[in-house]
C-alpha positions in Angstrom: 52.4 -62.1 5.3 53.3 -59.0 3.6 54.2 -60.0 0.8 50.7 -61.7 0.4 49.2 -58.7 0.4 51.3 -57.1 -1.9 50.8 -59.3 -4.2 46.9 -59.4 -4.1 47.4 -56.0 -4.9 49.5 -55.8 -7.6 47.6 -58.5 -9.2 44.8 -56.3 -9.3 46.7 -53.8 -10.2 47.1 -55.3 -13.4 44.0 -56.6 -13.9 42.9 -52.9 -13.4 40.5 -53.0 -11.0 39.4 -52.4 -7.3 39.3 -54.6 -4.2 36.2 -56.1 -2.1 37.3 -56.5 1.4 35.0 -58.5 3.4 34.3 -58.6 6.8 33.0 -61.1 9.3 33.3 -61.7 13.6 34.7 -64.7 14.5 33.0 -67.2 16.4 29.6 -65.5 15.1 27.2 -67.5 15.7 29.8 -70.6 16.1 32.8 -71.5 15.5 32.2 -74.1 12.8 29.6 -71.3 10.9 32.5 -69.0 11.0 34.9 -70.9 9.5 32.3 -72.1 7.0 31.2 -68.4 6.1 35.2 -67.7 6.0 35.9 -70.3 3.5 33.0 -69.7 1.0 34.3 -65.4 1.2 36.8 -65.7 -1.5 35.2 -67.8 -4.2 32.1 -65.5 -3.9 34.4 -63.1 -4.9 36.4 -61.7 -2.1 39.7 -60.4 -2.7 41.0 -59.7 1.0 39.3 -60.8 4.4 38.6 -59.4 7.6 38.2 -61.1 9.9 36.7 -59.7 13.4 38.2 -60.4 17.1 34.9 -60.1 19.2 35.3 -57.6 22.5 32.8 -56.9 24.4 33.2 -52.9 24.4 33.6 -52.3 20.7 33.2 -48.9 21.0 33.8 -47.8 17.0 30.9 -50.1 16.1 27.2 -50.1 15.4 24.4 -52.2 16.7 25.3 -55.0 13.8 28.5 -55.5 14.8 28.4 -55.5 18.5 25.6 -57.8 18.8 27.9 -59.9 16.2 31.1 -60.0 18.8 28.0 -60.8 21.9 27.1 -63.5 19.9 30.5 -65.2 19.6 31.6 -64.3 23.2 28.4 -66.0 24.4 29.4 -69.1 22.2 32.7 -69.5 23.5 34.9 -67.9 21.1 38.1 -65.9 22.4 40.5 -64.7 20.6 43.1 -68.1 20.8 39.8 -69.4 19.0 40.2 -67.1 16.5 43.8 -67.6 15.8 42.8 -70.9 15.4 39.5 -69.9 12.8 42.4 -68.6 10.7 45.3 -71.4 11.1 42.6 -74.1 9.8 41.2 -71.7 6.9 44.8 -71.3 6.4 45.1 -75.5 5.8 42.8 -74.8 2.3 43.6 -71.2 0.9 47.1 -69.9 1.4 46.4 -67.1 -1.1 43.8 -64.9 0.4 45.4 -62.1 2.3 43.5 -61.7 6.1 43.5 -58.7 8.2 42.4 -59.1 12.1 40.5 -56.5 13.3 39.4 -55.5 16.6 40.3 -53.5 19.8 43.9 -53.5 21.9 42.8 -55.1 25.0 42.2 -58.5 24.1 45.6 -58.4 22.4 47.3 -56.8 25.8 45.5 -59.5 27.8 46.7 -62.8 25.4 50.3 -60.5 25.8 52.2 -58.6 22.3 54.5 -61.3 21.9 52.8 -64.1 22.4 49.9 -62.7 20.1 52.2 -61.5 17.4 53.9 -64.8 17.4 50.8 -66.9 17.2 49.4 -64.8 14.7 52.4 -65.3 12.4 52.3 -69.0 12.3 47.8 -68.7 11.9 48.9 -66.8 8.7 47.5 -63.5 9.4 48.9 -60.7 7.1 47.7 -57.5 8.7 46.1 -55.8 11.8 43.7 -53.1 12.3 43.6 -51.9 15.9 40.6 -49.3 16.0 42.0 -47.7 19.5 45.5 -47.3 19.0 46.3 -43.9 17.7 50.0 -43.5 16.0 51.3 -41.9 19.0 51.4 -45.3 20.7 53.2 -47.0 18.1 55.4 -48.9 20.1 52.4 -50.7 22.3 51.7 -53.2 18.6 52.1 -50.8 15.5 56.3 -51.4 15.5 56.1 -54.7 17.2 54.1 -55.8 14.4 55.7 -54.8 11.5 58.9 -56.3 13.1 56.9 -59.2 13.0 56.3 -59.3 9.6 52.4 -58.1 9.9 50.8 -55.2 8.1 49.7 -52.3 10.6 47.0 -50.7 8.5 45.4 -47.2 10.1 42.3 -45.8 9.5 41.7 -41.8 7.9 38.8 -40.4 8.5 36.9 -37.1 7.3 38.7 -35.4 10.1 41.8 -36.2 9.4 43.5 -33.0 8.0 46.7 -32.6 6.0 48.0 -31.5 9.0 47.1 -34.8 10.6 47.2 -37.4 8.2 51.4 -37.5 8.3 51.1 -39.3 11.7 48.6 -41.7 10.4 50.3 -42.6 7.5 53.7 -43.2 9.8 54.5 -46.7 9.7 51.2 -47.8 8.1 51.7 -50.4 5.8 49.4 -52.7 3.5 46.7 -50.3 2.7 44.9 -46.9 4.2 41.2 -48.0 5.2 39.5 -44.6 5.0 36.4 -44.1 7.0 33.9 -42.4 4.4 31.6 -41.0 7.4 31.8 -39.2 10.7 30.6 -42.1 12.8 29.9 -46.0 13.9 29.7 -48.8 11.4 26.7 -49.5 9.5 25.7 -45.6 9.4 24.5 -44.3 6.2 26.0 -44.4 3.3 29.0 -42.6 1.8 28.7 -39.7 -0.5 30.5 -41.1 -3.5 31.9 -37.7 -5.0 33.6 -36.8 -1.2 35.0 -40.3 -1.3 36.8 -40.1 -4.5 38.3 -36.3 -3.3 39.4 -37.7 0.2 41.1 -40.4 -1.4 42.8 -38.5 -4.1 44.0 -36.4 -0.9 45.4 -39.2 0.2 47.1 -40.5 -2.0 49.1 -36.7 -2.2 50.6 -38.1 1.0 51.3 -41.8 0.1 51.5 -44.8 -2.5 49.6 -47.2 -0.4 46.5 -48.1 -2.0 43.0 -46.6 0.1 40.5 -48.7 1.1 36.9 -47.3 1.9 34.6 -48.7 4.4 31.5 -47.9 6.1 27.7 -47.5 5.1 28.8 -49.8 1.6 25.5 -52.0 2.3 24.8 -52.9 -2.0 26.0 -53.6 -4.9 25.3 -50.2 -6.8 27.2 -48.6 -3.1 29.7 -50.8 -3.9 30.2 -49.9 -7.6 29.6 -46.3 -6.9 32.6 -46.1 -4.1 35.1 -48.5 -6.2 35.0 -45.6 -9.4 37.2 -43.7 -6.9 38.9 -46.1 -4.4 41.5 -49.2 -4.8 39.2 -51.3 -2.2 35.7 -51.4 -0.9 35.3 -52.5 2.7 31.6 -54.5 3.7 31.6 -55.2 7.0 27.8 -54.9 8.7 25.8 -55.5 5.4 27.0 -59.0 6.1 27.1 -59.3 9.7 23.4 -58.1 9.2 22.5 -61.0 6.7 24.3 -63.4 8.7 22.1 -62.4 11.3 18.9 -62.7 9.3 20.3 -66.2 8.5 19.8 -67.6 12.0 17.2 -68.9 13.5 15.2 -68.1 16.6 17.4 -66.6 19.6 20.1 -66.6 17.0 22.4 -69.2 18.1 22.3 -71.7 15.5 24.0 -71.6 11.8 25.1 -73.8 9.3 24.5 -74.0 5.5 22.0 -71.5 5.2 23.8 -69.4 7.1 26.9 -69.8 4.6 24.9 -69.6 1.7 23.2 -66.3 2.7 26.8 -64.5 3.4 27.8 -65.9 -0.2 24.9 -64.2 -2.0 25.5 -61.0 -1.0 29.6 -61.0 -1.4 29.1 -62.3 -4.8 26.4 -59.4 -5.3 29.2 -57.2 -4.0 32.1 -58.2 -6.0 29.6 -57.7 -9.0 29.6 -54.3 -7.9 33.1 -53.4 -7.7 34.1 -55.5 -10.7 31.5 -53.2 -12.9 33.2 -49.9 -11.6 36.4 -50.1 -13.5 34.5 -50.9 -16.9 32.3 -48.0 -16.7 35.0 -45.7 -15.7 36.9 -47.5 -18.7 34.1 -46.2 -21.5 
């Protein structure tokens, strides 16, 4: 669990480059296209997965995203459904480190322990709870790492010196740093403020800093990876899944898959070109 994401790390680490982190709901449009989508991520070139829990007041996300988690709450999916998405991705790649990401309340209603235990055994290696602020810790944030899971917090341009402390308290697995004031999907980052917020970061801790948000291309990509250890895609790709389906938007399959794999691959081009030019 941990360890899994250590190692991805260090392995790029060594290999002296950045991460892509990819990002996709579960259940959206359907369970099987999920899981399809989910599997193809890391040979198109994705180095760490997350992977969404769909609520139906996602209150930190844009209009890509919260139609995504509608669309997989009208098709059934909950988030037992998505424990199991993960435990049968989990029967094929046992390498790819996955972070769940989503909101506390469907995690309060399944119950802590029961989630925590369920989500050990689906092989999840990290959680990323949008609404649970370091002061309540204790809710999932030290449950969790008990558990053996990552609890990975988000900065954001707001997040002072005098702040950033608290969030870095019991973090673990990587900072994901929130490039703009905002929802998902807003416009994109301004690469120069990224790399100084995440050279501020890194004052405060070793962990490495992911950056997420308004990363739609490849060239976004590339330009954000010159000053970050990970790039984070989330609603590019919820978007061309979308654009994938066809009419009323319920029904996937291999076009579906094949149009999510484009653009990761386009993507990983991206971030795999930063280090080289920044290496001439």
């Amino acid at each position: 669990m941990t360890e899994r994401m250590d190692r991805r790390f260090a392995a790029l680490a060594e290999e002296n480059r950045p991460a892509l982190v990819t990002y996709f709901m579960g259940g959206d449009p359907d369970y099987d296209t999920s899981l399809a989508v989910m599997r193809a991520m890391p040979a198109a070139g994705a180095d760490i997965i997350e992977l969404g829990m769909p609520f139906s007041d996602p209150m930190a996300d844009g209009p890509a995203i919260q139609a995504a988690g509608l669309r997989a709450l009208r098709g059934g999916q909950t988030l037992k459904k998505t424990l199991g998405l993960l435990r049968a991705f989990r029967q094929e790649d046992r390498d790819t480190p996955v972070v769940m990401m989503g909101y506390y309340n469907p995690i309060y209603v399944y119950g802590v322990d029961r989630f925590l235990a369920d989500a050990g055994t689906a092989g999840v290696d990290g959680l990323i709870v949008v609404d649970l602020p370091p002061e309540e810790d204790d809710e999932l944030c030290v449950p969790a790492l008990k558990a053996g899971l990552n609890f990975i917090r988000l900065a954001t341009p707001t997040t002072d010196d005098e702040r950033l402390p608290a969030v870095l308290t019991n973090t673990s697995g990587f900072v994901y740093y929130v490039s703009i004031t905002g929802i998902t999907g807003a416009a994109a980052p301004d690469p120069g403020k990224v790399t100084a917020a995440v050279k501020r970061i890194k004052r405060h801790t070793d962990l490495p800093v992911a950056v997420g948000f308004g990363v739609k291309t490849a060239e976004d990509a590339r330009a954000i990876a010159e000053g970050a250890d990970a790039v984070v895609v989330g609603s590019a790709l919820v978007d061309v899944l979308r654009k994938s389906l066809g009419k009323g938007g319920s029904s996937g399959g291999a076009a579906t898959v094949q149009a999510v794999s484009a653009l990761v691959a386009e993507l990983a081009q991206g971030v795999r070109r930063a280090r080289r030019v920044a290496a001439e």
